[in-house]
Wavefront OBJ file of the C-alpha trace (Angstrom):
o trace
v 99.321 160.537 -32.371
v 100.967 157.637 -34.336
v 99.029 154.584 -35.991
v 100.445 151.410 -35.386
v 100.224 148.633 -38.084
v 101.725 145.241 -38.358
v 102.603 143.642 -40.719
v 104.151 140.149 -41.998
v 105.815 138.974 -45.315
v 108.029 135.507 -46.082
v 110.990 136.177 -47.709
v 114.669 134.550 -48.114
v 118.143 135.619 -47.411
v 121.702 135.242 -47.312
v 124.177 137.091 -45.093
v 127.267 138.329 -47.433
v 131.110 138.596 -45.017
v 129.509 136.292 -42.152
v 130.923 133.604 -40.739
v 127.768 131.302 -39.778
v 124.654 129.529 -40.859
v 123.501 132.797 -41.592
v 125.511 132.847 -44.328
v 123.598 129.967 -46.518
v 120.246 130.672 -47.869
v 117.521 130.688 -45.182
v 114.285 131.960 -45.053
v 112.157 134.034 -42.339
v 108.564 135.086 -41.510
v 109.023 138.446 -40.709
v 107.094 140.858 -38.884
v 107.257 144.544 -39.358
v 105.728 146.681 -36.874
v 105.353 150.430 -38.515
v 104.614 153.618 -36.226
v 103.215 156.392 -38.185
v 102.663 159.980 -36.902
v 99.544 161.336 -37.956
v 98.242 164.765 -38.398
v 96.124 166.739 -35.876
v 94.631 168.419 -38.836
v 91.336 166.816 -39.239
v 88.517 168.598 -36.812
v 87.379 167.464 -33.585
v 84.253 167.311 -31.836
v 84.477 167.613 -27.839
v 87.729 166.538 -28.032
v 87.521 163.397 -30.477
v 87.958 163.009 -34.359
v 85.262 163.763 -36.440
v 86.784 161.428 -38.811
v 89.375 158.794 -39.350
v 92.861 159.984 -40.025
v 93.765 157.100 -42.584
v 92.314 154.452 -43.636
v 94.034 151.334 -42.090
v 93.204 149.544 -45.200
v 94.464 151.815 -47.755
v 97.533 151.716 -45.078
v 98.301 148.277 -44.939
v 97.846 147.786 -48.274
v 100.694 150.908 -49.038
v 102.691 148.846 -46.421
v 102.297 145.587 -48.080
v 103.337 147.387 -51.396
v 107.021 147.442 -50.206
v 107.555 144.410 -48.334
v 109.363 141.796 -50.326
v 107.046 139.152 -50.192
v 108.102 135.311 -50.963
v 110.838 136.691 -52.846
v 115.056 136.470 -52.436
v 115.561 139.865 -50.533
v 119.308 139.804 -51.901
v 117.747 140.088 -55.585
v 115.628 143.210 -54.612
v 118.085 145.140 -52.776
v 121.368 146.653 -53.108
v 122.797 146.332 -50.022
v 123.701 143.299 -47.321
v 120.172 142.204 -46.407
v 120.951 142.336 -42.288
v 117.870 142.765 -40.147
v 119.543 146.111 -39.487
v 119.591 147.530 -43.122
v 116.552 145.776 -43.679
v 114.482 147.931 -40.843
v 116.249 151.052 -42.186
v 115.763 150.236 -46.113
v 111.457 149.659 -44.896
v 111.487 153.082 -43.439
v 112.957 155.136 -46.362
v 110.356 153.126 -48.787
v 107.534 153.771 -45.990
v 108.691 157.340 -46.331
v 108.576 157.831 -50.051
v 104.957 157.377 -49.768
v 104.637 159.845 -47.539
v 103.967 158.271 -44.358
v 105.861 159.925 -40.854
v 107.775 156.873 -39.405
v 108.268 157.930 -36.043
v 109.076 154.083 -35.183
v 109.911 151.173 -36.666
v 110.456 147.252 -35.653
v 111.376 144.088 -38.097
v 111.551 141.204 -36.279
v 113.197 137.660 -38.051
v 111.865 135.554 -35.738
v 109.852 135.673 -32.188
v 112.925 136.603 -30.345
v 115.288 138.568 -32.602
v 114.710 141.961 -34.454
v 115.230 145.681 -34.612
v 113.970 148.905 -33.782
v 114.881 152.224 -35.312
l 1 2 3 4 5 6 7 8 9 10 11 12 13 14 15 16 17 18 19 20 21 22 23 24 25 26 27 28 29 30 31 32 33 34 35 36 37 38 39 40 41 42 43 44 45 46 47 48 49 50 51 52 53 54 55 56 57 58 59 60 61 62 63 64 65 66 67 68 69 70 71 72 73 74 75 76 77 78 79 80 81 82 83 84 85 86 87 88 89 90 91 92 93 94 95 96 97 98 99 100 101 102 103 104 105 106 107 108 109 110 111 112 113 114 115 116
């Protein structure tokens, strides 16, 4: 079973070696959507949970720790802030606290993202 939560965060960025707009500051709402595998460990009666499996709002707030929020993404990251290395720098962070990403998506606009 996997969770889904999504979530959104404003932040700024500049594309380093790109030949384009993308290169000059600009800024996105972005929306992360995070799949997270759950356990079957938690008893069942008839066939449905006895209890939650998380708390969605001890969740999103874990999420929301990691997202860069209003902030200058190439100051908080070591790397070339694409929306490529951005989706696959979310899921190692969602990861170190301890959450199964079985799928993720970060989208930079309505029409343009990733999914890993």
């Amino acid at each position: 079973m996997n969770l889904v939560v999504i979530r959104k965060f404003d932040a700024a960025h500049r594309l380093y070696d790109y030949k384009g707009i993308c290169s000059n500051l600009h800024g996105h709402t972005w929306k992360v959507v995070f799949y997270i595998q759950v356990p079957e460990t938690i008893s069942k009666i008839e066939g449905y949970y006895e209890n939650i499996t998380i708390d969605f709002k001890e969740l999103k707030e874990k999420l929301d720790s990691i997202l860069p929020d209003h902030k200058f993404i190439n100051n908080e990251v070591g790397f070339n802030p694409t929306a490529e290395n951005l989706t696959i720098y979310l899921k190692e962070k969602a990861e170190k606290l301890g959450l199964n990403i079985t799928k993720i998506q970060v989208w930079e606009s309505d029409a343009c993202g990733v999914e890993f």
